[in-house]
N, C-alpha and C positions, 0 to 999 in steps of 0.2 A: 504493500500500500504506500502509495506517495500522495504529501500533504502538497498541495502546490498556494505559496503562498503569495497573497500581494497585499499589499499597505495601499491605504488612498485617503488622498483630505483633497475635495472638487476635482472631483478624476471624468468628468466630463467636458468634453464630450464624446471621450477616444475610450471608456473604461468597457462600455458595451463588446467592441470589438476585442477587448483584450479577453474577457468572459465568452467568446464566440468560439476563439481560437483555442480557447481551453478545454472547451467542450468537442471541437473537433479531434479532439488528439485520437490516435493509434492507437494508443495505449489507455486502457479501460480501469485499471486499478489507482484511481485517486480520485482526492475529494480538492475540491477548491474553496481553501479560505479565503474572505477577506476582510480584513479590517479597516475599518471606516473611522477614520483618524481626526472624527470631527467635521466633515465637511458642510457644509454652507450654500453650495453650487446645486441642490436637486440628486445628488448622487446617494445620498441617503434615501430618498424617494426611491430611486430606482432599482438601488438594489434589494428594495423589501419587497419588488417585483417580479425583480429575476428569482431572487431565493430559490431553491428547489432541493430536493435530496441532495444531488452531487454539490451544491455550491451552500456555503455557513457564509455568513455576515455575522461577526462583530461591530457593535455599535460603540465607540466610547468619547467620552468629549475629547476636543484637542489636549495630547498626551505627549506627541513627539513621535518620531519613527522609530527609534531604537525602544521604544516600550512598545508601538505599535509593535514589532514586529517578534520582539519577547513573549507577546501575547499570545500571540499566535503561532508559533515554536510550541508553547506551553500547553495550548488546547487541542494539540494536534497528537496524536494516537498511531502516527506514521513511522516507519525505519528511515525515510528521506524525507525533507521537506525541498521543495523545489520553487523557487524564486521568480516571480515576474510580476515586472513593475504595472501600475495601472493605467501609463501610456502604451506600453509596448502590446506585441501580437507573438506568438509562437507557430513555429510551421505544424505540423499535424506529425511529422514524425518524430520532436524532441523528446519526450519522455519516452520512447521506446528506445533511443539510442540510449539516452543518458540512462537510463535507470539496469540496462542490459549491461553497460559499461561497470556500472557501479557493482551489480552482482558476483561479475565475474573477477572484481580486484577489490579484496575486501577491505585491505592497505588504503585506499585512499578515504579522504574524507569530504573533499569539496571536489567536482567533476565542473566546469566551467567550458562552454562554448565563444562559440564567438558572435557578433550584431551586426547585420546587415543595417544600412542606409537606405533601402530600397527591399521593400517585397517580393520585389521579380526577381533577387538575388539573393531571398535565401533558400535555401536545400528542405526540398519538400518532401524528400522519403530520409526512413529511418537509417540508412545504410553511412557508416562514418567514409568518408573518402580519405582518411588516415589512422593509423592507431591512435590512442588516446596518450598522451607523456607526461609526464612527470614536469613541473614549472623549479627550478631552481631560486633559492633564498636571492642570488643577486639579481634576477628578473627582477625584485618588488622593488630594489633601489633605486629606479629610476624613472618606474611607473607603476601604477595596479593594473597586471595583465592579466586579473581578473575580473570581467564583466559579472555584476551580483545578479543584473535579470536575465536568467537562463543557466545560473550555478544550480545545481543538486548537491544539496548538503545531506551528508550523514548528523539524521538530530543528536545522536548520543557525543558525537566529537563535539560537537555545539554546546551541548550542553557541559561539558566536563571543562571547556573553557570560559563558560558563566555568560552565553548567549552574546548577544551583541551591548556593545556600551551606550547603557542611555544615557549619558551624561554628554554624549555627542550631538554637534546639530550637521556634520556632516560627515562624508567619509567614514562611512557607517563599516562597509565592505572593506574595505583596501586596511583600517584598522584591525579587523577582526582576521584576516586571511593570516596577517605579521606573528600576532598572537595565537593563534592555531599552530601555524610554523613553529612558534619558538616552542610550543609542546609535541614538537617531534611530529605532527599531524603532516602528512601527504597534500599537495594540491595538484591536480591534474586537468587536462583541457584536451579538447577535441575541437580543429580548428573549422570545422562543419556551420556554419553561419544560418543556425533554426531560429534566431529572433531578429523582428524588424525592431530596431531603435528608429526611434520616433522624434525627430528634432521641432520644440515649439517652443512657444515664448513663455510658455511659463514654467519651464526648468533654468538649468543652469545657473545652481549656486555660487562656481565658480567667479562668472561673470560679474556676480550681483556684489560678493563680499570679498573682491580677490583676494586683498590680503588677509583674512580670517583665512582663507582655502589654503595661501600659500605657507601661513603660518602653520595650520594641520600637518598638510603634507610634509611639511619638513621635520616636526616632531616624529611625524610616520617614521620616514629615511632616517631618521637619527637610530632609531627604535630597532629598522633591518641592521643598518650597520651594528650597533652595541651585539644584541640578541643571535641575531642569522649570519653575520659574516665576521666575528672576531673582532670586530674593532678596523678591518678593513675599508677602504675607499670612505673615513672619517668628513673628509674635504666634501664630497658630490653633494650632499642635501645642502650642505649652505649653497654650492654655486650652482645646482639647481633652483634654490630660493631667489638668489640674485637672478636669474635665467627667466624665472616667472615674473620679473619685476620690469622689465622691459618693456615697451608697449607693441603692442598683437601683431602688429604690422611687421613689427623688426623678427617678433616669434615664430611668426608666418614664413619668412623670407629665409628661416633658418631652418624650418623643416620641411620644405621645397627643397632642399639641396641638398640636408643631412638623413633626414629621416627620426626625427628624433620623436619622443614622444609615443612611438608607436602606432598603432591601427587599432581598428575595429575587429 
């Protein structure tokens, strides 16, 4: 059984289609939580609509995401809980790949795909077009190359690291992967692109609070280096911080040439 979880506070008017695509999936053994983080938007109306056997709605006032989503970790009765946010869509064969993957490698704990930009490009059958691997501690130095919506988490590794941090207002994911790692916990990826990422104007934290964002993340990078790599590559998260402090345009112009930052 897999818990497939999403968080939402005004998750209209894209939250229908992410409920659509859940329902479409391949794979018949889960239940779809969601928790309703307070919204404001009609999204509370709707989902006492949709409700049905397969899908639970939590109602709770605005709480924050990291308790949202502890919540629902908590009420969930599943061996996996599986991630997707309440803008995004999943192809119809993700949970059959991911949860097949996860079976057969009982070592890992978080299983992470990859996020199309476009619908027509992501992978519509369950079939992985590579083996799944193993992410290395110095991967997280210098980015999170793990996308949260379309990760498969093992609940009991989750839980034995004390869920996610509510005390956070971002970088919920990339915090909790570091912390996993440093208890010897596996993360793996299968570069198979089953979720549409959905770009709109009412995300992106970064944008909104850069320097809080840039402040996070570099605590993050301090935290792989001490923890994951010995005291190793010390210098990167300051002048990655400095690197983030640039303005977009000069950011832009450096990873057009270098690659930096990574993909989807």
């Amino acid at each position: 059984m897999i818990t497939v979880l999403t968080t939402v506070r005004n998750g209209m008017p894209f939250l229908a289609e992410a409920i659509d695509s859940i329902r479409a999936q391949e794979y018949k053994n889960f239940r779809h939580c969601i928790v309703d983080d307070g919204s404001s938007d009609g999204t509370a109306d709707f989902l006492s609509q949709a409700a049905n056997v397969d899908l639970t709605v939590i109602y709770t006032q605005p709480i924050g995401r990291g308790r949202a989503l502890n919540l629902g970790v908590a009420r969930s009765q599943s061996e996996f809980i599986a991630i997707l946010d309440a803008d995004d869509t999943a192809a119809p064969g993700w949970l059959a790949a991911m949860v097949g993957i996860m079976q057969s490698q009982p070592e890992v704990a978080v299983l992470s795909c990859s996020g199309m930009l476009s619908k027509e490009a992501m992978d519509s059958d369950k079939a992985c077009k590579a083996n799944a691997y193993q992410l290395s501690a110095s991967m997280f130095l210098y980015r999170n190359p793990v996308h949260h919506s379309g990760t498969l988490i093992r609940k009991q590794a989750l839980l034995e690291v004390g869920g996610y941090d509510e005390t956070r207002d971002c970088l919920f994911d990339y915090e909790l992967w570091v912390r996993l790692m440093k208890q010897g916990k596996q993360i793996w990826r299968v570069d198979n692109g089953y979720i549409f990422k959905r770009i709109h104007a009412g995300q992106h934290f970064e944008r909104s609070n850069r320097l809080h964002y840039l402040l996070s993340s570099y605590r993050i990078r301090r935290n792989v280096c001490a923890d994951l790599l010995g005291g190793k590559k010390a210098m990167i998260p300051a002048l990655l911080f400095l690197y983030g402090l640039l303005p977009r345009w000069i950011r832009h112009w450096v990873y057009s040439r270098r690659n930096l930052g990574g993909s989807f």
